[in-house]
mmCIF file of the N, C-alpha and C atoms, coordinates in Angstrom:
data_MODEL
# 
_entry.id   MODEL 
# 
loop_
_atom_site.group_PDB 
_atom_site.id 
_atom_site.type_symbol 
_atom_site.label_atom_id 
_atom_site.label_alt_id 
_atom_site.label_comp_id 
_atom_site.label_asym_id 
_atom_site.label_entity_id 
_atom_site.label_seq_id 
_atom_site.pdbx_PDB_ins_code 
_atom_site.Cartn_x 
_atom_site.Cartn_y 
_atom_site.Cartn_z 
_atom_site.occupancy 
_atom_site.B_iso_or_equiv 
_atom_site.pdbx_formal_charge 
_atom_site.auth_seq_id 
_atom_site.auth_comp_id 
_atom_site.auth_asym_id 
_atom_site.auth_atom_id 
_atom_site.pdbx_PDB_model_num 
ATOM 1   N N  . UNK A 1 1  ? 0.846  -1.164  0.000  1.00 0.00 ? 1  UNK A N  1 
ATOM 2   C CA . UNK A 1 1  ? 0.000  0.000   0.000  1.00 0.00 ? 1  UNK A CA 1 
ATOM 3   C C  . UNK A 1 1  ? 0.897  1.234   0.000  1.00 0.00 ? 1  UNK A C  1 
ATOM 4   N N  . UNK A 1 2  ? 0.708  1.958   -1.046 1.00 0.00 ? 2  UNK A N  1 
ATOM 5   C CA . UNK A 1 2  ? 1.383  3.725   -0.940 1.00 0.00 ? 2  UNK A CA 1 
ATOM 6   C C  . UNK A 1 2  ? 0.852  4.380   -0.401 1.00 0.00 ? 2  UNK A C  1 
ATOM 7   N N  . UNK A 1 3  ? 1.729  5.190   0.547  1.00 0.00 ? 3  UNK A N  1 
ATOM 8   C CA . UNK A 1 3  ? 1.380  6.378   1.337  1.00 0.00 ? 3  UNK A CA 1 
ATOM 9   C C  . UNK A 1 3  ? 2.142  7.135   0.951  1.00 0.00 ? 3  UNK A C  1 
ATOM 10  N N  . UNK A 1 4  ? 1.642  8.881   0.912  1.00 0.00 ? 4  UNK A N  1 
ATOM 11  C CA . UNK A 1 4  ? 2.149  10.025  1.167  1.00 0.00 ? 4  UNK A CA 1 
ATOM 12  C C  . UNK A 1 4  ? 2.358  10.654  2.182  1.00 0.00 ? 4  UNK A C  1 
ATOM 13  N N  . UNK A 1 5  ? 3.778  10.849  2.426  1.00 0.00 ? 5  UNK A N  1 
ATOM 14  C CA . UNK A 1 5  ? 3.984  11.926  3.687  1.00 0.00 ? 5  UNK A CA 1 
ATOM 15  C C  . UNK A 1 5  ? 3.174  13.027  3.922  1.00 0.00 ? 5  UNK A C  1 
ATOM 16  N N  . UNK A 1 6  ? 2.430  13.372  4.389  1.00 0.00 ? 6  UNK A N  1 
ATOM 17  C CA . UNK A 1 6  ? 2.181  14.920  4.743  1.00 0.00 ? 6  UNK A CA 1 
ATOM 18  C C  . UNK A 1 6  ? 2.502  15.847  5.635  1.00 0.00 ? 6  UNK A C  1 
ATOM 19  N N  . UNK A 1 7  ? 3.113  15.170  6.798  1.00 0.00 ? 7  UNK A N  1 
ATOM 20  C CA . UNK A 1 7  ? 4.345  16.548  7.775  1.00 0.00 ? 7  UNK A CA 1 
ATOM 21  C C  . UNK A 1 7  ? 5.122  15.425  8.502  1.00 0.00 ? 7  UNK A C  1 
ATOM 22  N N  . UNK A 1 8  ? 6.555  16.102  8.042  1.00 0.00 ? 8  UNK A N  1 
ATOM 23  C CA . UNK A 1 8  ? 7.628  15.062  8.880  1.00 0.00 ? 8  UNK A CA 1 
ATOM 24  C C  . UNK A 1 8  ? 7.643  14.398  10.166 1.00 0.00 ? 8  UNK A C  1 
ATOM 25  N N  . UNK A 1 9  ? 7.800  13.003  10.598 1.00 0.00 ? 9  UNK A N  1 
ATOM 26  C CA . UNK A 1 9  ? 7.850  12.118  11.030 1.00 0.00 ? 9  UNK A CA 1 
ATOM 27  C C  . UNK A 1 9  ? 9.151  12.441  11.749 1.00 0.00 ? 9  UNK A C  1 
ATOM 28  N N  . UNK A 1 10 ? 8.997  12.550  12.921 1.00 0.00 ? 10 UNK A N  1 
ATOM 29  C CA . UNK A 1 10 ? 10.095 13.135  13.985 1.00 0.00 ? 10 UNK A CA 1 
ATOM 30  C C  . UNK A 1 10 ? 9.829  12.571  15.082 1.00 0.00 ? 10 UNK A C  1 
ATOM 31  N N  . UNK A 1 11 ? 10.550 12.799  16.222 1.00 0.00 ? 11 UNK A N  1 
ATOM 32  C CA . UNK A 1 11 ? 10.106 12.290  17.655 1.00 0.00 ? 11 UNK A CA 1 
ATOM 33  C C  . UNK A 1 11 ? 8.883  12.078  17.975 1.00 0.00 ? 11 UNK A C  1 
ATOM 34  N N  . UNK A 1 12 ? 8.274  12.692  18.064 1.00 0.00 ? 12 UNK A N  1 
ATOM 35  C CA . UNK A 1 12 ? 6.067  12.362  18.824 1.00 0.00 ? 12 UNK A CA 1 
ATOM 36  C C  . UNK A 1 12 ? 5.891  11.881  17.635 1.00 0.00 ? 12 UNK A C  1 
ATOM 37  N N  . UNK A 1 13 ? 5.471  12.160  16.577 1.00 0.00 ? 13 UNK A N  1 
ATOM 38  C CA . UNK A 1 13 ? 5.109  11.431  15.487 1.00 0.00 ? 13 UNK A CA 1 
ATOM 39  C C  . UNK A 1 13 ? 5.347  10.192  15.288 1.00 0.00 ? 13 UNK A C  1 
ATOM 40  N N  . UNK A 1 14 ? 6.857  9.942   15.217 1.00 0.00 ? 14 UNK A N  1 
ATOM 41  C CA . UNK A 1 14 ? 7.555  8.579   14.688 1.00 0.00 ? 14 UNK A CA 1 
ATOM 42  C C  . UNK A 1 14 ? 7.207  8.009   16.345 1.00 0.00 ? 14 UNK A C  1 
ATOM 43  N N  . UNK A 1 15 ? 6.978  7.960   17.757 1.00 0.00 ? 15 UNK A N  1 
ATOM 44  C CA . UNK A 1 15 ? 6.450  7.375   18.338 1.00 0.00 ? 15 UNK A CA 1 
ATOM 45  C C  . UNK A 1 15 ? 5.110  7.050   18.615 1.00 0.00 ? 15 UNK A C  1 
ATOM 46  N N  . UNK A 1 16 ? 4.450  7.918   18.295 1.00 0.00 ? 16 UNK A N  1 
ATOM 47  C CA . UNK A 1 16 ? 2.569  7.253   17.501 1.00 0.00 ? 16 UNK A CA 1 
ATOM 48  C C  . UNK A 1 16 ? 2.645  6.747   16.551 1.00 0.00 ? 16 UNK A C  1 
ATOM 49  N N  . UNK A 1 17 ? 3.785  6.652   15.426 1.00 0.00 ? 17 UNK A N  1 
ATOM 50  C CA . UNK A 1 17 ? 3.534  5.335   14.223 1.00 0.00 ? 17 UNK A CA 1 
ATOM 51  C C  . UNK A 1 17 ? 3.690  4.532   15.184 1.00 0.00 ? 17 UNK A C  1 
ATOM 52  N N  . UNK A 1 18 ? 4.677  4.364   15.794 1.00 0.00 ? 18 UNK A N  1 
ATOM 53  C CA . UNK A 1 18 ? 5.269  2.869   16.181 1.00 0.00 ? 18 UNK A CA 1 
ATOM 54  C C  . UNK A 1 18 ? 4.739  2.150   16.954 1.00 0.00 ? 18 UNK A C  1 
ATOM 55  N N  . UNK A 1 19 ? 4.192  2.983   18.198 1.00 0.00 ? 19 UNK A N  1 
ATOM 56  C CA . UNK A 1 19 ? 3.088  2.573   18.850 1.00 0.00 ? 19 UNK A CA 1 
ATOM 57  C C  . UNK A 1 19 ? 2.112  2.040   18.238 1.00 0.00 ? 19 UNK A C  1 
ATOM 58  N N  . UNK A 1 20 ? 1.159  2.479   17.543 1.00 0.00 ? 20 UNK A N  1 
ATOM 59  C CA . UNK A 1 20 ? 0.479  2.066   16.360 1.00 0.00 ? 20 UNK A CA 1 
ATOM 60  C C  . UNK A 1 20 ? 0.484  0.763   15.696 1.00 0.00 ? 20 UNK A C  1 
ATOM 61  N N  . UNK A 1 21 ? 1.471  0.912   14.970 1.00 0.00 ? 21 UNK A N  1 
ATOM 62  C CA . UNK A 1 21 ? 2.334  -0.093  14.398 1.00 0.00 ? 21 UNK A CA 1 
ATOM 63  C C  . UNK A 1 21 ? 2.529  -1.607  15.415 1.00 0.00 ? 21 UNK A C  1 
ATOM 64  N N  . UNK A 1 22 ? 2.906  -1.217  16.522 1.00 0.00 ? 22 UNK A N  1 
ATOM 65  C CA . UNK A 1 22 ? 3.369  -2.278  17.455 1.00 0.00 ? 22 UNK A CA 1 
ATOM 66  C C  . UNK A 1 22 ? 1.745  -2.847  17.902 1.00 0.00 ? 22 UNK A C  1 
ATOM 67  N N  . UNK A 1 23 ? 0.669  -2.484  17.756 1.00 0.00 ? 23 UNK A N  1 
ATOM 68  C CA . UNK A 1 23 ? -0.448 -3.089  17.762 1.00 0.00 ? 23 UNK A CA 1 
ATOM 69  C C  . UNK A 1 23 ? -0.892 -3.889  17.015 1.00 0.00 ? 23 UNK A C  1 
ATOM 70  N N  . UNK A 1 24 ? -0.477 -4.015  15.917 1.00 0.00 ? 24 UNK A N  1 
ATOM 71  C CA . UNK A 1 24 ? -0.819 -5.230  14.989 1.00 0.00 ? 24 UNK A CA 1 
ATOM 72  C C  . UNK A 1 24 ? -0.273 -6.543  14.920 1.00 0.00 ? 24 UNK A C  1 
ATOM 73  N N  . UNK A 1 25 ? -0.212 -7.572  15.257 1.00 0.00 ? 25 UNK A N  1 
ATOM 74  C CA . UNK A 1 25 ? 0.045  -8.538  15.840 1.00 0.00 ? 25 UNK A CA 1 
ATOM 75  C C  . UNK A 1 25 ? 1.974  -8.938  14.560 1.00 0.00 ? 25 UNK A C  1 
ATOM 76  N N  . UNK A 1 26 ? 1.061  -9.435  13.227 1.00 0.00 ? 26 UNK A N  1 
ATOM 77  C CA . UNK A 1 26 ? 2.055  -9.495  12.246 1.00 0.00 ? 26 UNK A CA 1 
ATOM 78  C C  . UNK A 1 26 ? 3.464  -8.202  11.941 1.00 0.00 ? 26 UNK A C  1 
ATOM 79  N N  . UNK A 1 27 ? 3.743  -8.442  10.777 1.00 0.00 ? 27 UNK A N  1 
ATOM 80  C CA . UNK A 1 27 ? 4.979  -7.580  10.633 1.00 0.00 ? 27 UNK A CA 1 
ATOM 81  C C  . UNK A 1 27 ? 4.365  -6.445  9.938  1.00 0.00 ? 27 UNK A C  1 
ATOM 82  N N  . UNK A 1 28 ? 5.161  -5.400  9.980  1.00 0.00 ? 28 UNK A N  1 
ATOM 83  C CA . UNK A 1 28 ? 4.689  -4.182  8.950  1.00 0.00 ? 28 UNK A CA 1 
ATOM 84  C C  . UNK A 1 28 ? 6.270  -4.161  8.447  1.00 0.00 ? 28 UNK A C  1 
ATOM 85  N N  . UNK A 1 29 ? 6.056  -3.534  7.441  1.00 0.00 ? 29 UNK A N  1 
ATOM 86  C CA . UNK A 1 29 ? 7.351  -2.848  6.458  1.00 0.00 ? 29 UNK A CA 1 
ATOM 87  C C  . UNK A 1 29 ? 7.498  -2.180  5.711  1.00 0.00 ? 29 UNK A C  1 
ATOM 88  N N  . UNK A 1 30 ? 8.497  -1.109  5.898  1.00 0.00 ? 30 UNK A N  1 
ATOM 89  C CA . UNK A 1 30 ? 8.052  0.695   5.457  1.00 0.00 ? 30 UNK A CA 1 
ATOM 90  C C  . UNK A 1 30 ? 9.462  0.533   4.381  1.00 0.00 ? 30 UNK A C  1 
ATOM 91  N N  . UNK A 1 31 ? 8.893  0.566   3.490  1.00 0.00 ? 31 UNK A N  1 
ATOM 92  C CA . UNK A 1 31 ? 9.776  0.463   1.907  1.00 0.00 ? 31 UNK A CA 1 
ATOM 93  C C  . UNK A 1 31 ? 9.817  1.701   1.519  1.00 0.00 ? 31 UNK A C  1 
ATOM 94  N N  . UNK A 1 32 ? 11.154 3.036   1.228  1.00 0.00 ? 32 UNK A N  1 
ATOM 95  C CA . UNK A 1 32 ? 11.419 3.733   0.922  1.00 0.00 ? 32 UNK A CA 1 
ATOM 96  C C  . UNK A 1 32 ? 12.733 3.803   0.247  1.00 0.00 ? 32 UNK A C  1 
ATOM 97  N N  . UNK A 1 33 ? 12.858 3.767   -1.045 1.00 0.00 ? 33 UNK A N  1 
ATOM 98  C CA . UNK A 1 33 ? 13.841 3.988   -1.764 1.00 0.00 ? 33 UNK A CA 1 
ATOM 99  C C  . UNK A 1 33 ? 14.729 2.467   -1.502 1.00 0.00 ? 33 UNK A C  1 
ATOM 100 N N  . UNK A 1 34 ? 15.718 2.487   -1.182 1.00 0.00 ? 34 UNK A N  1 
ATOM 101 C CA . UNK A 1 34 ? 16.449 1.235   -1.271 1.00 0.00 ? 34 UNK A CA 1 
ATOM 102 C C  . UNK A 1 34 ? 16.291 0.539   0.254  1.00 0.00 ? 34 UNK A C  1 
ATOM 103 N N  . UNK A 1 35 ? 15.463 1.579   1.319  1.00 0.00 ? 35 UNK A N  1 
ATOM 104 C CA . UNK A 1 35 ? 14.925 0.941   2.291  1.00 0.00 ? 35 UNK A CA 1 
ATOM 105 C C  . UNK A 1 35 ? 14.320 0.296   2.669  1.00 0.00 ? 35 UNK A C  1 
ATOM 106 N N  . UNK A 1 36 ? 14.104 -0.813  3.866  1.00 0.00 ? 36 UNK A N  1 
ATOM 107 C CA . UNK A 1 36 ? 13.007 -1.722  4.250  1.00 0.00 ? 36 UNK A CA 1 
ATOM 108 C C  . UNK A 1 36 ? 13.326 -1.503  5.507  1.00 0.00 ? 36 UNK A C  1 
ATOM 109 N N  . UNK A 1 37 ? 12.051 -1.379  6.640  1.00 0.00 ? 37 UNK A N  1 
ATOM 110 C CA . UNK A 1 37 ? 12.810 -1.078  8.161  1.00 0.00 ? 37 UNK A CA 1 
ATOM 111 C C  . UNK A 1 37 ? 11.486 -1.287  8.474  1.00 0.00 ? 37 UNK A C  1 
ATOM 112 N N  . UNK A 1 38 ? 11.733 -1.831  9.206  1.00 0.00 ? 38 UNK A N  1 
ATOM 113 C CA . UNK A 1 38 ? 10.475 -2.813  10.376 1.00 0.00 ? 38 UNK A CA 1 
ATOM 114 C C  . UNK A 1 38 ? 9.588  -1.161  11.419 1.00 0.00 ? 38 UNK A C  1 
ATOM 115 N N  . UNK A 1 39 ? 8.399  -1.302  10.713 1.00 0.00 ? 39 UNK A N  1 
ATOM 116 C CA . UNK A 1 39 ? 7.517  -0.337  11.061 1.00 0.00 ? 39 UNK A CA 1 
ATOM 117 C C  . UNK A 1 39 ? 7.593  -0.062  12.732 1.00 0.00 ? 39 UNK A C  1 
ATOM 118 N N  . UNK A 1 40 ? 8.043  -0.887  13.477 1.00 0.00 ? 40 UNK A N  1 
ATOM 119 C CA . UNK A 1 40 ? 7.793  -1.172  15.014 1.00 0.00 ? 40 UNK A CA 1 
ATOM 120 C C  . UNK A 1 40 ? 9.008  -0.829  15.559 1.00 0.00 ? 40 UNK A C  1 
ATOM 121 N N  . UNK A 1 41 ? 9.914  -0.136  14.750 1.00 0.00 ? 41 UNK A N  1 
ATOM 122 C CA . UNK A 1 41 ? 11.302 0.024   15.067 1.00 0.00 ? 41 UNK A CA 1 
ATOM 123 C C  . UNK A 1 41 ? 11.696 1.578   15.156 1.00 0.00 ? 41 UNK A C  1 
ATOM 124 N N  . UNK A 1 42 ? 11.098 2.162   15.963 1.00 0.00 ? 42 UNK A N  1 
ATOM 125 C CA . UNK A 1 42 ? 11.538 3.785   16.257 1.00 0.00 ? 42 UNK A CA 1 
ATOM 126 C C  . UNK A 1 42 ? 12.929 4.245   15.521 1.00 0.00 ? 42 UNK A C  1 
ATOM 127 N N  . UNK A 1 43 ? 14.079 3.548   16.207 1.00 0.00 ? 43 UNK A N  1 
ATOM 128 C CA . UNK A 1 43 ? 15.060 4.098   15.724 1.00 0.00 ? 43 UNK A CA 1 
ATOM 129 C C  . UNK A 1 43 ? 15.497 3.947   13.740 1.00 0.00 ? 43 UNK A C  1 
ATOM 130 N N  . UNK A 1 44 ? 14.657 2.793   13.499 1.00 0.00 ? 44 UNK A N  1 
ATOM 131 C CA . UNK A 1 44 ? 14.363 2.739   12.259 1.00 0.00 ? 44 UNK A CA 1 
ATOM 132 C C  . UNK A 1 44 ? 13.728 3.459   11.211 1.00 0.00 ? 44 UNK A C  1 
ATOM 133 N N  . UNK A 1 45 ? 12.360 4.241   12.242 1.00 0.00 ? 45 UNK A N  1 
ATOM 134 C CA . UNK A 1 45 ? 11.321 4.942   11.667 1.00 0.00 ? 45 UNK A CA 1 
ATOM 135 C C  . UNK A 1 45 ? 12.036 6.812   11.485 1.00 0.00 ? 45 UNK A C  1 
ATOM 136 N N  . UNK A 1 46 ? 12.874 6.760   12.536 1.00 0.00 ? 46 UNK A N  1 
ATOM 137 C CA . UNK A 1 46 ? 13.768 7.904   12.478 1.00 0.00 ? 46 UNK A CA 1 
ATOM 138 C C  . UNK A 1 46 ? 14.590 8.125   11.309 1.00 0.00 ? 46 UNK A C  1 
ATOM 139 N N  . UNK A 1 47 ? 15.502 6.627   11.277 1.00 0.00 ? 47 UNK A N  1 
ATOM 140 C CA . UNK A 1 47 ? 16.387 7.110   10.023 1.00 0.00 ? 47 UNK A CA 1 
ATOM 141 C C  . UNK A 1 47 ? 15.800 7.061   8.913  1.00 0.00 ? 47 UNK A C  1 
ATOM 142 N N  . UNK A 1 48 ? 14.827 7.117   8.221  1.00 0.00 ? 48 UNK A N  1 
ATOM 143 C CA . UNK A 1 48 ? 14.357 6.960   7.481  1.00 0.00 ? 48 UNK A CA 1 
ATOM 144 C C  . UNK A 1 48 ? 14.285 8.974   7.246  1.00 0.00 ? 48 UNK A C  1 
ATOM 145 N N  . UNK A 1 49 ? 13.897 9.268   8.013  1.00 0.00 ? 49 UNK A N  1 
ATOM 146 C CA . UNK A 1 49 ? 13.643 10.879  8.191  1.00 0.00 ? 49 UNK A CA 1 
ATOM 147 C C  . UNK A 1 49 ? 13.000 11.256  7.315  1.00 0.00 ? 49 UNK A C  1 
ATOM 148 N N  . UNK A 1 50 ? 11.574 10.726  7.273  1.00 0.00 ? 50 UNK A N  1 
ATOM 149 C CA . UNK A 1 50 ? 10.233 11.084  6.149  1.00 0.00 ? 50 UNK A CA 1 
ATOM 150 C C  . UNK A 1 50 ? 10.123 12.387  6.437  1.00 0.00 ? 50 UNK A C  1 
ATOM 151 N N  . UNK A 1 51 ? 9.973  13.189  5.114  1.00 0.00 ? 51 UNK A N  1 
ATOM 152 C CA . UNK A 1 51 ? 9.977  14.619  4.780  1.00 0.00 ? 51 UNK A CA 1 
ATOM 153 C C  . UNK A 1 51 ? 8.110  14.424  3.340  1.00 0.00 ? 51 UNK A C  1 
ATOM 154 N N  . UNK A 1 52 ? 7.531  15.730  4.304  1.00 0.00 ? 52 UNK A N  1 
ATOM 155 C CA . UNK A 1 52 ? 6.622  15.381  3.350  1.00 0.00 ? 52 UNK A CA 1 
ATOM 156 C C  . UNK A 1 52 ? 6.838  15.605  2.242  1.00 0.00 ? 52 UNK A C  1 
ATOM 157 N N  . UNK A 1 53 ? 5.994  15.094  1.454  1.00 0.00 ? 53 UNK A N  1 
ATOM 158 C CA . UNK A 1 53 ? 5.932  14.806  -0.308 1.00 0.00 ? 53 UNK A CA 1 
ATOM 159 C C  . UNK A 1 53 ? 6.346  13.313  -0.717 1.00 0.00 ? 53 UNK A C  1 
ATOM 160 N N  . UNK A 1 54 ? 7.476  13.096  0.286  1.00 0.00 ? 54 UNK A N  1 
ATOM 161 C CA . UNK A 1 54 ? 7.748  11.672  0.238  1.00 0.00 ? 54 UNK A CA 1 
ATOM 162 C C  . UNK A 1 54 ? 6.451  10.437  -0.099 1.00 0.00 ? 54 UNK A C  1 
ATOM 163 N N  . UNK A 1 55 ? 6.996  9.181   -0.811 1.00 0.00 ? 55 UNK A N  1 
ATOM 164 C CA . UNK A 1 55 ? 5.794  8.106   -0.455 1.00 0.00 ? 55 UNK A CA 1 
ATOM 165 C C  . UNK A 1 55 ? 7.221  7.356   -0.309 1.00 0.00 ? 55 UNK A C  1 
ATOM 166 N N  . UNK A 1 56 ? 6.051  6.321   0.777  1.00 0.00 ? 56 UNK A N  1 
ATOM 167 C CA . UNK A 1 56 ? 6.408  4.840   1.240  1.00 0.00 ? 56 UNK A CA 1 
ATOM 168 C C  . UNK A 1 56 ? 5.578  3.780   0.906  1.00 0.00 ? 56 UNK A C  1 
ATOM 169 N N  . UNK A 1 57 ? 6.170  2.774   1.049  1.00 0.00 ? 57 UNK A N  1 
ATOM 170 C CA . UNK A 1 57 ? 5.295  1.741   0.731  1.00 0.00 ? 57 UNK A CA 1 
ATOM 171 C C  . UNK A 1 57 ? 5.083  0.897   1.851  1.00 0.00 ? 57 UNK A C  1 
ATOM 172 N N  . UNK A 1 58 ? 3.608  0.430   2.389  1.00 0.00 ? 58 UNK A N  1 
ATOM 173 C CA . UNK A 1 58 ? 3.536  -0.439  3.493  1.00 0.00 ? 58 UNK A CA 1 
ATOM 174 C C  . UNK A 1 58 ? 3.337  -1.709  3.276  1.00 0.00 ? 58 UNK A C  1 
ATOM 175 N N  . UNK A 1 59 ? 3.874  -2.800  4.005  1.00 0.00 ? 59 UNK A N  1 
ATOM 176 C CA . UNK A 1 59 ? 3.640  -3.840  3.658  1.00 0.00 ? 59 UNK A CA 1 
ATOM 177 C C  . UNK A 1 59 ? 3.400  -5.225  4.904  1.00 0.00 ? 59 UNK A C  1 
ATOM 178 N N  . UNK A 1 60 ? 2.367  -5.620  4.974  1.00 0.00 ? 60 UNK A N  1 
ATOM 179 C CA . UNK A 1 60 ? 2.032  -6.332  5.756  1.00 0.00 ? 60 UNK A CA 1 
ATOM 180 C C  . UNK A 1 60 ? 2.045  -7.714  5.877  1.00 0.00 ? 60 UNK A C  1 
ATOM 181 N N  . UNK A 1 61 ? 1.848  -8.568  6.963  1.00 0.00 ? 61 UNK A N  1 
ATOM 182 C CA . UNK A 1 61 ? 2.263  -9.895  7.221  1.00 0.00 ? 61 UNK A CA 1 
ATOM 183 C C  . UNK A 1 61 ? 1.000  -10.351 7.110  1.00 0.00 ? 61 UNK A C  1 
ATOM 184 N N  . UNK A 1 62 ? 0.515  -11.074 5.963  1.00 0.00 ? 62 UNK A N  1 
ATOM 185 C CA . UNK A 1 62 ? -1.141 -11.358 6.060  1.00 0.00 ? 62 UNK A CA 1 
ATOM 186 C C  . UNK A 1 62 ? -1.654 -10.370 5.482  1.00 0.00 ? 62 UNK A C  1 
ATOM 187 N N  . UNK A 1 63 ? -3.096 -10.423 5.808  1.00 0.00 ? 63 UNK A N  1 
ATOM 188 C CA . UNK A 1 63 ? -3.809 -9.060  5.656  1.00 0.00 ? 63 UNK A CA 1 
ATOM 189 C C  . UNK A 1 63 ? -3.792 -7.546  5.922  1.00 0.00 ? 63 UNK A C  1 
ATOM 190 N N  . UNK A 1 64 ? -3.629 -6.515  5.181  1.00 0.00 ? 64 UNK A N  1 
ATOM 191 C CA . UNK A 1 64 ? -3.588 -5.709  5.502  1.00 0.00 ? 64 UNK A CA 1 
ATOM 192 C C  . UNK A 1 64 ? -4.513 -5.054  6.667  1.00 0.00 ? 64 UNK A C  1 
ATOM 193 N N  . UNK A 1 65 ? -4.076 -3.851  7.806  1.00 0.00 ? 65 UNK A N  1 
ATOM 194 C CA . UNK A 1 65 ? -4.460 -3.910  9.209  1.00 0.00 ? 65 UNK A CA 1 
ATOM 195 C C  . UNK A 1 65 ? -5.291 -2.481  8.647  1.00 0.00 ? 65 UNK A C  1 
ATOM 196 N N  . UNK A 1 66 ? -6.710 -2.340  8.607  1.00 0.00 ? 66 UNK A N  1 
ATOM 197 C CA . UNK A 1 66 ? -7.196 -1.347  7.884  1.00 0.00 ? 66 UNK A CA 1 
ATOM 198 C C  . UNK A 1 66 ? -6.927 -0.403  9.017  1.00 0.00 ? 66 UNK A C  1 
ATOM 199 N N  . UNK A 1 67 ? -7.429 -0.823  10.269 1.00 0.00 ? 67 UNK A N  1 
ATOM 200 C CA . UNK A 1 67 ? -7.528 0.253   11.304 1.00 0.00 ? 67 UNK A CA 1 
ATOM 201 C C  . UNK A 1 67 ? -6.120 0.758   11.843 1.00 0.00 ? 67 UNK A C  1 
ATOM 202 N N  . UNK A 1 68 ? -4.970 0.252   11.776 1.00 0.00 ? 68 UNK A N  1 
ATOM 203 C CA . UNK A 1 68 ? -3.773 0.981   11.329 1.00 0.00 ? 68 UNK A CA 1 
ATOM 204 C C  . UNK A 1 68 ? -3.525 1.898   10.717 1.00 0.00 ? 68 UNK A C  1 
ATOM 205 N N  . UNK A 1 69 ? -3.984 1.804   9.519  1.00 0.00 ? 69 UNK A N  1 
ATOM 206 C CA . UNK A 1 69 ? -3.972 2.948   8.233  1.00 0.00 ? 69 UNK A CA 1 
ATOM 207 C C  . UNK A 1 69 ? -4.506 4.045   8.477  1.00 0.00 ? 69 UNK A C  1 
ATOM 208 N N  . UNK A 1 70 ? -5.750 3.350   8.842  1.00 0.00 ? 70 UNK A N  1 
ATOM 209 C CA . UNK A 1 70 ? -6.909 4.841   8.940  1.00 0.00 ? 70 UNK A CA 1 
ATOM 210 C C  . UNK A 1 70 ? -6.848 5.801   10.371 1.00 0.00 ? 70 UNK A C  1 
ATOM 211 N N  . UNK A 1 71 ? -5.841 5.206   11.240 1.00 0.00 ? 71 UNK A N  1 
ATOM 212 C CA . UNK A 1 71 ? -5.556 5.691   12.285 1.00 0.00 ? 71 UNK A CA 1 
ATOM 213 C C  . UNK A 1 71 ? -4.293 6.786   12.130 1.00 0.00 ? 71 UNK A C  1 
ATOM 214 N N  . UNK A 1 72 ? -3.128 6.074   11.085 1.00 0.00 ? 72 UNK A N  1 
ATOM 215 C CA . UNK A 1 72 ? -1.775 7.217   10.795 1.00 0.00 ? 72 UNK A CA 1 
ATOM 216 C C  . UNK A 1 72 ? -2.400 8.232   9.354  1.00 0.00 ? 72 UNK A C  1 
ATOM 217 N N  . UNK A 1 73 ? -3.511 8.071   8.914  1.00 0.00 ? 73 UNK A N  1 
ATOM 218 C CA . UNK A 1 73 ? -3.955 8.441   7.956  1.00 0.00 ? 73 UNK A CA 1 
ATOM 219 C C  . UNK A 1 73 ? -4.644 9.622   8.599  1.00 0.00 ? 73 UNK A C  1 
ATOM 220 N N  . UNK A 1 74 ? -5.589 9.002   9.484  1.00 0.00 ? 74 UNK A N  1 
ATOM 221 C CA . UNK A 1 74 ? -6.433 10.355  10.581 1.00 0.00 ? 74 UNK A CA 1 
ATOM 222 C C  . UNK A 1 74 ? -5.677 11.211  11.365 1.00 0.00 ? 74 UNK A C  1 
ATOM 223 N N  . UNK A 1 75 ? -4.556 10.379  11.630 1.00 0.00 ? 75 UNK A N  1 
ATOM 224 C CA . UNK A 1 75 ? -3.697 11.299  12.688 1.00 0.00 ? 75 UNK A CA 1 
ATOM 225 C C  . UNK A 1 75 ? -2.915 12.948  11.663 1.00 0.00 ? 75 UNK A C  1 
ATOM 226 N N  . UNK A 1 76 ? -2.898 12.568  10.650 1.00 0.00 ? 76 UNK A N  1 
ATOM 227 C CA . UNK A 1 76 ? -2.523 13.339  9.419  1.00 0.00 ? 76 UNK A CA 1 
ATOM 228 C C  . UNK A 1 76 ? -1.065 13.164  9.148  1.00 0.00 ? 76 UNK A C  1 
ATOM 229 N N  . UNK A 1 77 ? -0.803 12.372  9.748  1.00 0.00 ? 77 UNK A N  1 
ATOM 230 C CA . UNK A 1 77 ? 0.825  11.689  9.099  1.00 0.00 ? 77 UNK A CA 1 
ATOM 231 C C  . UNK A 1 77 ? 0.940  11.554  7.443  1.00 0.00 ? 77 UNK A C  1 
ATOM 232 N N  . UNK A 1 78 ? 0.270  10.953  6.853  1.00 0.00 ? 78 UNK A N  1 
ATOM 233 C CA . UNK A 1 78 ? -0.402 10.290  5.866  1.00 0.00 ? 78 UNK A CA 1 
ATOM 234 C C  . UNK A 1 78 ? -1.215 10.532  5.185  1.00 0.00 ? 78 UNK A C  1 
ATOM 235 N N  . UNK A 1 79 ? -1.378 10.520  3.527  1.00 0.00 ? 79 UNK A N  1 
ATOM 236 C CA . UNK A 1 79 ? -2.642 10.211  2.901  1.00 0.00 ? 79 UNK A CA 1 
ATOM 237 C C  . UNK A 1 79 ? -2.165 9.586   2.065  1.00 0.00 ? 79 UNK A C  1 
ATOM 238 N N  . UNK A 1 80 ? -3.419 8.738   1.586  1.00 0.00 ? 80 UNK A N  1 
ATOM 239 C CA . UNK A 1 80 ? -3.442 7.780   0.514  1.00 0.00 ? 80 UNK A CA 1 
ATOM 240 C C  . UNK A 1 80 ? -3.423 7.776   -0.592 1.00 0.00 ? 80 UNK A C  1 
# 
């Protein structure tokens, strides 16, 4: 699934993805450029240093976790 950045992913932010993230039982995985870094991984979600305009790609273990999405999506991290 592609997402668009819409305001950089920094300290409070990148710890409500992860939090987030760390609720879904399976794996997540945030694909950016030659990156792959385990959604549940703060210090991961950091180096990545999402700047909006950016997209990522999410990718899930199983089924995709709708109420995940629509939660970093509502929070305004994100749009689709």
């Amino acid at each position: 699934m592609l997402l668009k950045v819409k305001k950089p992913i920094f300290a409070e932010s990148a710890s409500f993805f992860v939090n987030k993230a760390s609720q879904y039982e399976g794996k997540v995985l945030i694909k950016k450029d030659h990156w792959v870094i385990d959604a549940k991984s703060l210090l991961g979600i950091l180096a990545l240093s999402l700047q909006p305009g950016q997209e990522i790609e999410l990718d899930f273990e199983g089924e995709i976790d709708e109420i995940f999405v629509s939660e970093i999506v509502g929070a305004g991290l994100f749009e689709r």
